[in-house]
N, C-alpha and C positions, 0 to 999 in steps of 0.2 A: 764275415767270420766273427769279428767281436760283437755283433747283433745274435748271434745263433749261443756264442759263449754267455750271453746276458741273462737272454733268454732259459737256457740249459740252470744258470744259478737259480734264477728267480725259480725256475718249477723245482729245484730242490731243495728251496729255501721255504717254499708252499709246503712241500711234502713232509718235510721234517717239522714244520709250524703246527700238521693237520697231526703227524705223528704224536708232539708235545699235549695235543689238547687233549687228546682220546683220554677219556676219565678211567680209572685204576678200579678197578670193580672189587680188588682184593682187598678184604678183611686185614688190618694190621692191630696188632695190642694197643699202639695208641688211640685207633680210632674208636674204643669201645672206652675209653677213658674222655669221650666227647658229651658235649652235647650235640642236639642239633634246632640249631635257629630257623623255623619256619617263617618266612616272609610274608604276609597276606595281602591283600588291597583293605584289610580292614587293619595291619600293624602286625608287631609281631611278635610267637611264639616261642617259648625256648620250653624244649623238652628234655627230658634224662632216661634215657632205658636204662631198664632194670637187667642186672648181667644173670638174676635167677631165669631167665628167660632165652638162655642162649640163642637159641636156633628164632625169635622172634625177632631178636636183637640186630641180630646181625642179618637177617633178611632185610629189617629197615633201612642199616647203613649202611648194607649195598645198594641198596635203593636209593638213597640218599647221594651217595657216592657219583652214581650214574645219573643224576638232574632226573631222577624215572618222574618225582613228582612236580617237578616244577611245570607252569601254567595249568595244573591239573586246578578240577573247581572242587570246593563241598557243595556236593549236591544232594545232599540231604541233610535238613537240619529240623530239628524239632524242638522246639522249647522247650524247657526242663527237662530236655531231657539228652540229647547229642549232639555232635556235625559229624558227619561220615566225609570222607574224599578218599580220593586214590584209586580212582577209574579214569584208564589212558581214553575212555573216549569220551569223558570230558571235556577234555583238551580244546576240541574245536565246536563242541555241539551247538546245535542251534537253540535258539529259544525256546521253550516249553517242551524238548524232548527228557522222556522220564530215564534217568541213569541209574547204576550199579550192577552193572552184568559183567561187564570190562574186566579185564585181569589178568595175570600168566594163569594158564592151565593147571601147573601143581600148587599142593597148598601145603601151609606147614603144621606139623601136629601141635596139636592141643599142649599146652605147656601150664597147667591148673597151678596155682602156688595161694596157698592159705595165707601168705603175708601178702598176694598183690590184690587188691578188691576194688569195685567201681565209684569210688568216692571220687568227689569233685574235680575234674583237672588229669583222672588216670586215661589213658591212650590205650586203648584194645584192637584186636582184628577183629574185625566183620569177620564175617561167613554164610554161606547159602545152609541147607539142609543136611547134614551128614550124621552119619551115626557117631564117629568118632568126635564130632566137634572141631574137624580141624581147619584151619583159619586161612582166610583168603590169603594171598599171598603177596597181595598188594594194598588193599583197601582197609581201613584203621575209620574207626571211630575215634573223639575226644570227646569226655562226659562232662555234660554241666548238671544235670538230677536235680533234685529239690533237696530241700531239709525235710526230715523225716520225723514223724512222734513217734512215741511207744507202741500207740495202738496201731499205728499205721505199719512199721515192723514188726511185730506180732500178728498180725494178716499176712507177709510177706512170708515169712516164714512157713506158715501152715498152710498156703492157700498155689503159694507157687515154690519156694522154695524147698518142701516138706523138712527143712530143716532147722536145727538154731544158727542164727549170727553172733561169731562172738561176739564177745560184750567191748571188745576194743573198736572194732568195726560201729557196731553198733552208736558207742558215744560219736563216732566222727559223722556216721551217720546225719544223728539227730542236730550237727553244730553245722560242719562245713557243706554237709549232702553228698550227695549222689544219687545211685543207681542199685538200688541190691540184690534185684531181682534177676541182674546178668549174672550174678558171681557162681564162678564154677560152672559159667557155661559158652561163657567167650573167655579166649587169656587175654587178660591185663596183663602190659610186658613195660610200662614204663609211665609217666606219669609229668606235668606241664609243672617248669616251676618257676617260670615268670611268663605273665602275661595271659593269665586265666580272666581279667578283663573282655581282654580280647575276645574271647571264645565266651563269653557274655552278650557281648555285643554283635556276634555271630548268629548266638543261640535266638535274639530277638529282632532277627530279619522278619519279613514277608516273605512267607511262604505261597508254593501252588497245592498246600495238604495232601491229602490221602490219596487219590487218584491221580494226583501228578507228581506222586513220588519225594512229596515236601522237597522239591527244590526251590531254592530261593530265587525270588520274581527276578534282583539283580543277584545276575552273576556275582559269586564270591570267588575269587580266586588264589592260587597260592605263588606266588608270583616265584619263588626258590627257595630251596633247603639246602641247608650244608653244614657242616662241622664245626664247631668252637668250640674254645678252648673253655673247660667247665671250673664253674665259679661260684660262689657261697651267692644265695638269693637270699 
């Protein structure tokens, strides 16, 4: 009897244990008042989303929340230019298999803000092909770009953008870099602001190029993300 009463604890004492751990998927005020520290095998990240960006935002934190990217790999990196991750079949893949198809089924809409642009270190959604532009719903790029001249955005503009960049964009452009020629067609929802090193050091892996999807030869992977408390950098 007191072997069966032990017994009876310990599996309620499991159950209530498995209960405690289940991760809280609900959005709360404080957690959008976070940042989130991503882990790498190469060091690590700390990002700040942008609250112009609600519905991006807070798709991340739930993510975040829920370990969705932890062990997840970038699997695609291109010099000067991004690292993409945030495909669950990552996770396990094998060597040389080409990724970014992975994902939940819905996506979230386009969220364009004239204040967020692809300057050095901003954090966007991927996306496949859509008319609306609306964003994968898991899978994020982080830009490292180049520095940019005059002449070289004054092409961008006319050539792919058919528009002007302001001129505030423009100066950071030409100092810190980036990306110009994404703006206003993937949303930027947040941006790195310690540890753009890192994602240096990312950007100048060995790749497998073009036909293999620029995945990096070694695995990069993101070992966990989570919540901290947000602080002057």
């Amino acid at each position: 009897m007191m072997m069966k009463k032990a017994a009876l604890l310990s599996c309620i004492l499991f159950l209530a244990i498995s209960l405690c751990a289940q991760k809280d998927s609900t959005i709360k005020k404080k957690d959008r008042k976070r940042d989130v520290l991503m882990q790498t095998t190469m060091g690590d990240i700390i990002i700040r989303l942008s609250d112009s960006t609600p519905l991006h935002r807070d798709n991340f934190l739930k993510l975040v929340k829920v370990n969705y990217y932890d062990s997840l790999l970038f699997h695609r990196v291109i010099k000067d230019f991004m690292m993409q991750g945030g495909d669950p079949e990552s996770k396990r893949a094998i060597a040389g298999t080409r990724l970014g198809g992975g994902g939940p089924a819905n996506r979230i809409p386009a969220e364009f803000r004239t204040s967020l642009f692809h300057k050095k270190g901003a954090i966007a959604a991927a996306r496949n092909e859509n008319p609306e532009k609306a964003s994968s719903a898991s899978q994020f790029y982080i830009v490292q770009g180049k520095v940019w001249t005059e002449g070289g955005l004054d092409s961008t503009e006319t050539y792919r953008l058919k528009r002007k960049i302001p001129a505030a964009h423009r100066a950071v452009y030409k100092t810190i870099g980036g990306t110009p020629h994404l703006d206003q067609g993937y949303t930027v929802y947040g941006e790195v602001v310690k540890g753009i090193d890192v994602v240096d050091k990312i950007c100048a892996v060995p790749t497998s190029k073009g036909a293999g999807g620029n995945r990096p030869i070694e695995d990069i992977r993101i070992i966990k993300t989570k919540l901290i408390k947000r602080k002057k950098y």
